[in-house]
C-alpha positions in Angstrom: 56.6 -19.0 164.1 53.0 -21.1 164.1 51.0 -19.7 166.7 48.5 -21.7 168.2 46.0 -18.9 167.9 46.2 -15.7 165.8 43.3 -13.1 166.1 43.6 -9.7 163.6 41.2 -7.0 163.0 38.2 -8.3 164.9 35.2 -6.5 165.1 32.0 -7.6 166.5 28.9 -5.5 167.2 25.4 -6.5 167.8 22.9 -4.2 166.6 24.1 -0.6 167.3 26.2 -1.7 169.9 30.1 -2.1 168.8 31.2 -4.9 171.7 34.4 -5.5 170.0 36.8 -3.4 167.8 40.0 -4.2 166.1 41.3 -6.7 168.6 44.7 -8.4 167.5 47.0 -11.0 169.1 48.8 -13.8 169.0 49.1 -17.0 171.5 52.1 -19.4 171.6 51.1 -22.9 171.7 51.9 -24.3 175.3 51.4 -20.8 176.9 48.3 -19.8 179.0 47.2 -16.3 178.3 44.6 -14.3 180.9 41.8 -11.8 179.1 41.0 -9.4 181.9 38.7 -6.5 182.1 35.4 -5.1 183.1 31.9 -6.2 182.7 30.8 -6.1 179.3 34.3 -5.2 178.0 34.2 -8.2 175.2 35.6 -10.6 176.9 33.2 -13.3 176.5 32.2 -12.4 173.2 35.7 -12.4 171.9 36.1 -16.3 173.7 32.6 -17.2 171.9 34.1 -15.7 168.3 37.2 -18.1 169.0 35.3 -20.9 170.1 32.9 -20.4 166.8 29.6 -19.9 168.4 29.6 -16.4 166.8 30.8 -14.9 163.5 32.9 -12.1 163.3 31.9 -9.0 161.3 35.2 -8.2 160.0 38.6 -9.5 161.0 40.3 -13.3 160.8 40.8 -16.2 163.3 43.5 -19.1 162.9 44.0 -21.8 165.4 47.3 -23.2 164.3 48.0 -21.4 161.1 44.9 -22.5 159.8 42.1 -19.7 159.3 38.7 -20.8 160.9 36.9 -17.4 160.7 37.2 -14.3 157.9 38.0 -15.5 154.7 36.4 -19.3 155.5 34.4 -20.3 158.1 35.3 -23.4 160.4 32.2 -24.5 162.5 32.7 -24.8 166.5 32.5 -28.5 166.2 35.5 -29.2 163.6 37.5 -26.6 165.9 40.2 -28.2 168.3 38.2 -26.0 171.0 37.4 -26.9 174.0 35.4 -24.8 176.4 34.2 -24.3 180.1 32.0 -22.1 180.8 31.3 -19.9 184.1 28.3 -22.6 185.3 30.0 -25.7 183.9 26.8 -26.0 181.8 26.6 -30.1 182.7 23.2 -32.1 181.8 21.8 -32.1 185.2 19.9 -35.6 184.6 23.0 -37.2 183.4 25.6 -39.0 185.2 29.2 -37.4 185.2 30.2 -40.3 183.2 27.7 -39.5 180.7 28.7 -35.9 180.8 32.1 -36.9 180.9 31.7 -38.9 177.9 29.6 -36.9 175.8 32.0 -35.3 173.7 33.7 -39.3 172.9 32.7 -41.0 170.0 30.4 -44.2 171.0 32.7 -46.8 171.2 35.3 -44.5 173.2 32.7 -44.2 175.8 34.2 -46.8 177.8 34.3 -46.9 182.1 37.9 -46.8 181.8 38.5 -43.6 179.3 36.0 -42.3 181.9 38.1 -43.1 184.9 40.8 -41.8 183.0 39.2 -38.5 182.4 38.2 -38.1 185.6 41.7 -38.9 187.3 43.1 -36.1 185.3 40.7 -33.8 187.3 41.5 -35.5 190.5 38.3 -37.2 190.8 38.0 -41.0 191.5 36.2 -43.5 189.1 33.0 -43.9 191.9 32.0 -39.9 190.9 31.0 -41.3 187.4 27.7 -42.4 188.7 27.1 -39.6 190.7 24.6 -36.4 188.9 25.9 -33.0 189.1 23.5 -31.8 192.1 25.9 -34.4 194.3 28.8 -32.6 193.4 30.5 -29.3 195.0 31.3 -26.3 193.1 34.6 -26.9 192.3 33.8 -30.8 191.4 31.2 -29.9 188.8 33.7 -27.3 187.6 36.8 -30.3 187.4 33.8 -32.4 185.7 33.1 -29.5 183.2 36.7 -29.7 182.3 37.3 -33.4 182.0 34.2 -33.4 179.5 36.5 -30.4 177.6 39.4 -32.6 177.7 38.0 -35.5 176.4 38.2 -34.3 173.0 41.8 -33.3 173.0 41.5 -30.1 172.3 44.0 -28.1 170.9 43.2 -24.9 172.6 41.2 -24.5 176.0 39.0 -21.7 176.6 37.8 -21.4 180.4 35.4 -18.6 180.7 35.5 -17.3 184.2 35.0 -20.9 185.2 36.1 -20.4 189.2 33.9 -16.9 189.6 30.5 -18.5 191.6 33.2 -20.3 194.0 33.9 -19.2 197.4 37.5 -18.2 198.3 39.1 -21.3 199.5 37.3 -23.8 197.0 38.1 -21.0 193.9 41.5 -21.1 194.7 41.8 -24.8 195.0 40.2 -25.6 192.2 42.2 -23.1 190.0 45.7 -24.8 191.0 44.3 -28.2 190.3 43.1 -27.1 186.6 45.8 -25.4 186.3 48.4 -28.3 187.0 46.0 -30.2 184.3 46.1 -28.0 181.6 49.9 -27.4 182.2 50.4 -31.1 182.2 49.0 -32.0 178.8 50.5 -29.1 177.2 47.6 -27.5 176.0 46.9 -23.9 175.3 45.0 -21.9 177.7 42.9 -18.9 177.3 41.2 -17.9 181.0 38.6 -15.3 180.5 38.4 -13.9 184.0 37.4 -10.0 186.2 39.7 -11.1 188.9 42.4 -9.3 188.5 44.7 -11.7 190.8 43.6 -14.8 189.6 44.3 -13.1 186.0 47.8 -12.4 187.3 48.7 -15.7 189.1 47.1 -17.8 186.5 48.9 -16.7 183.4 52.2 -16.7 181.6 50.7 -13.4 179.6 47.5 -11.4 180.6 45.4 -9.3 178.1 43.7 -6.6 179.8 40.5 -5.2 177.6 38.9 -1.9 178.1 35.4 -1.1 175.7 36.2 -3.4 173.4 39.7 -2.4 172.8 42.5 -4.4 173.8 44.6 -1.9 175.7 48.0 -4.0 176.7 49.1 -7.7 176.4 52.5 -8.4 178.2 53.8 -11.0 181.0 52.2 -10.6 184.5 54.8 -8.5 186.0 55.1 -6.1 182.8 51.2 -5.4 183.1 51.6 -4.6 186.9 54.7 -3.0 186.6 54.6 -1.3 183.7 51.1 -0.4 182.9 50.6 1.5 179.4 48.1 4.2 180.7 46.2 5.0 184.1 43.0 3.5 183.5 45.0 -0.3 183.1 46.9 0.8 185.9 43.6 1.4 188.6 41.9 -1.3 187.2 44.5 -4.2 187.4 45.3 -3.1 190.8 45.3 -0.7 193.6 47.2 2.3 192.1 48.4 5.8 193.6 48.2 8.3 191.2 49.4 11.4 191.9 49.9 14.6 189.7 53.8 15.7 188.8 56.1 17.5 186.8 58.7 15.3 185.2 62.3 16.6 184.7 65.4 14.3 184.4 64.1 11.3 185.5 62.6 12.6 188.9 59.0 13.4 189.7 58.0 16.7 192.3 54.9 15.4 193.2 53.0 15.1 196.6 55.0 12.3 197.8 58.5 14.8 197.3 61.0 14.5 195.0 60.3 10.7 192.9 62.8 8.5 190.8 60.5 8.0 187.9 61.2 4.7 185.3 62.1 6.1 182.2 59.3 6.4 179.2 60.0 9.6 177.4 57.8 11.7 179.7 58.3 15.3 180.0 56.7 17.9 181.7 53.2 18.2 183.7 52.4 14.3 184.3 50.5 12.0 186.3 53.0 9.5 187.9 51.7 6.1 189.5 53.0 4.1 192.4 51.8 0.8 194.0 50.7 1.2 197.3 54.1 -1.6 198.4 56.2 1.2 196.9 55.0 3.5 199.8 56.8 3.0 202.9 55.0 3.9 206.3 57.7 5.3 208.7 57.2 6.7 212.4 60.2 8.7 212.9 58.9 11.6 211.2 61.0 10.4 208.1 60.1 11.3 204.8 57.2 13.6 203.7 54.5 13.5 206.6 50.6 13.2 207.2 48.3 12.2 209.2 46.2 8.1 209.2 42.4 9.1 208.6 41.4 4.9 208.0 43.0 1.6 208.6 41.3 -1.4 206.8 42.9 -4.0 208.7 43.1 -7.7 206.4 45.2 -9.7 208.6 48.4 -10.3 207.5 48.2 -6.3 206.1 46.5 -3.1 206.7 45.9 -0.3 204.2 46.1 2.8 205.4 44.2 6.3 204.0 47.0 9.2 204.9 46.1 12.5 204.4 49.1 14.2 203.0 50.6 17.8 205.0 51.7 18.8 200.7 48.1 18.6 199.7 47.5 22.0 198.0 44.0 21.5 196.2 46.3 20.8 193.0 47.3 17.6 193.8 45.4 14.7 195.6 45.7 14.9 199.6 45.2 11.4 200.0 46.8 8.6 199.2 46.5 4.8 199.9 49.5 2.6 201.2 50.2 -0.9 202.1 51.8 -2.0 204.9 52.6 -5.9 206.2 53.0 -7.6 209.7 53.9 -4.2 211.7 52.6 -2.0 214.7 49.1 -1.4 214.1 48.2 2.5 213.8 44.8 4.6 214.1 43.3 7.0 212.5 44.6 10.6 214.1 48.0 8.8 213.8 51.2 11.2 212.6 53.6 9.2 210.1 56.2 10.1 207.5 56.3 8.4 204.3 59.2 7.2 201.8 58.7 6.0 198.1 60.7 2.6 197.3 61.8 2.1 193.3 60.7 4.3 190.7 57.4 5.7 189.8 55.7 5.3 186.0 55.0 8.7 184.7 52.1 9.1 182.4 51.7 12.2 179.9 48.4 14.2 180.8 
């Protein structure tokens, strides 16, 4: 198989500082893939090695079989690339036609490639006159991303393009550029911290941790199935509890716990989501008391102080619970696990 993109063995470091180290993966053409992770993880610099604004130190990059980086070296400009970044980086003084149509060759600059660039984005033909100041967020963003697509690129790199939008517009404007990018076909790389937008976004997500890149699966596999406990806390709310694992069952805190099976034996960690924690108030289930209720609307999530807590084992866990009575803290409830846990060796 051709892969649109192919990364192997890719270091980078600047000065003493080693930001990126032996990162390898592969992106099927079509497919939109999320890099998640913390500040200063490598995200960015591993979308700017791609995008051939920096050079790796050791390692190769191909973009459709073809190697660009490590053993040759393809500029950024003769790369099928395109790329938005967090700010949109638009001319200010320039119309968003001309910033629309600065990546066109002259005589493709026409009003009507324009207006067709800009319909892509779901922007009318009267916003090419406009400057960038005029423009919303989540416009400039759409114009940012026209400008990318006037090229016809290949591959699309967004880095975190939607993270200076408010909640409503971030989430508008993400659908729209997603239904664009999924429309013409092209490959997607989102560079993003969100976690959820990472998840919802993607057909794959690639969660990085110091430089490393710790798992790459499909959004459910990375939630589900997360390969150790510092990808499970970070790419969502996690319960973590310690265990010993015999069988396929779990004595932890929570009672006795199916566990999904991984080839863990012994003293463990196992991790729950906090949907796999059912709140009961019939005194079902191991019991505890409610010491905080953040209340979200359409859910609350609920600190319980477990009655197992033994100083060996965490007395408090964190559960979710949707569209029922509302509880206190002081609060008595039992509580049942749903599904099976993931056990982790210690």
């Amino acid at each position: 198989m051709t892969y649109a993109l192919e990364v192997d063995g890719l270091d980078k470091s600047f000065g003493a500082a080693a930001i990126l180290r032996h990162v390898a993966f592969a992106v099927e053409a079509g497919s939109t893939t999320a890099i998640v992770g913390p500040s200063g993880c490598g995200k960015t610099t591993l979308l700017r090695l791609i995008a051939g604004f920096e050079k790796p130190d050791a390692g190769t990059i191909a973009l459709a079989g073809r190697v660009v980086a490590g053993g040759g070296w393809t500029p950024a400009h003769r790369r099928s690339v395109g790329y938005v970044a967090q700010d949109g980086a638009l001319f200010p003084h320039a119309t968003v036609g001309a910033n629309v149509g600065f990546g066109l060759p002259r005589r493709a600059r026409t009003p009507a490639r324009i207006a067709e660039l800009l319909e892509m984005v779901s922007l009318d033909s009267s916003y090419a006159s406009r400057r960038p100041d005029q423009l919303s967020g989540g416009q400039q963003q759409r114009v940012a991303l026209a400008r990318a697509l006037a090229r016809e690129p290949e591959l699309m790199l967004l880095d975190e393009p939607f993270s200076a939008l408010d909640a409503g517009l971030r989430a508008n404007t993400r659908r729209i550029v997603a239904d664009v990018l999924a429309k013409a076909a092209i490959t997607t790389i989102l560079v993003t911290h969100d976690q959820p937008e990472a998840l919802s976004f993607a057909d794959r997500v690639a969660v990085m941790s110091a430089g490393r890149l710790a798992q790459i699966g499909t959004p459910r596999e990375i939630y589900s199935t997360p390969i150790d406990v510092p990808t499970a806390e970070f790419i969502g709310d996690a319960v973590v509890l310690s265990a010993h694992v015999d069988g396929g069952r779990a004595r932890c805190a929570l009672g006795d716990v199916a566990v999904a099976s991984n080839g863990v034996h012994g003293s463990a960690r196992v991790m729950l989501r906090p949907e796999q924690i059912e709140v009961t108030t019939d005194g079902a289930g191991v019991s505890g008391t409610v010491v905080d209720v953040d209340y979200l609307g359409s859910e609350m999530l609920l600190g319980i102080r477990l009655d197992t807590g033994d100083g060996e084992v965490p007395e408090r866990v964190t559960v979710r619970r949707f569209g029922a009575t509302a509880l206190t803290p002081g609060d008595r409830v039992g509580i049942r696990v749903l599904g099976k846990a993931v056990a982790y060796d210690l």
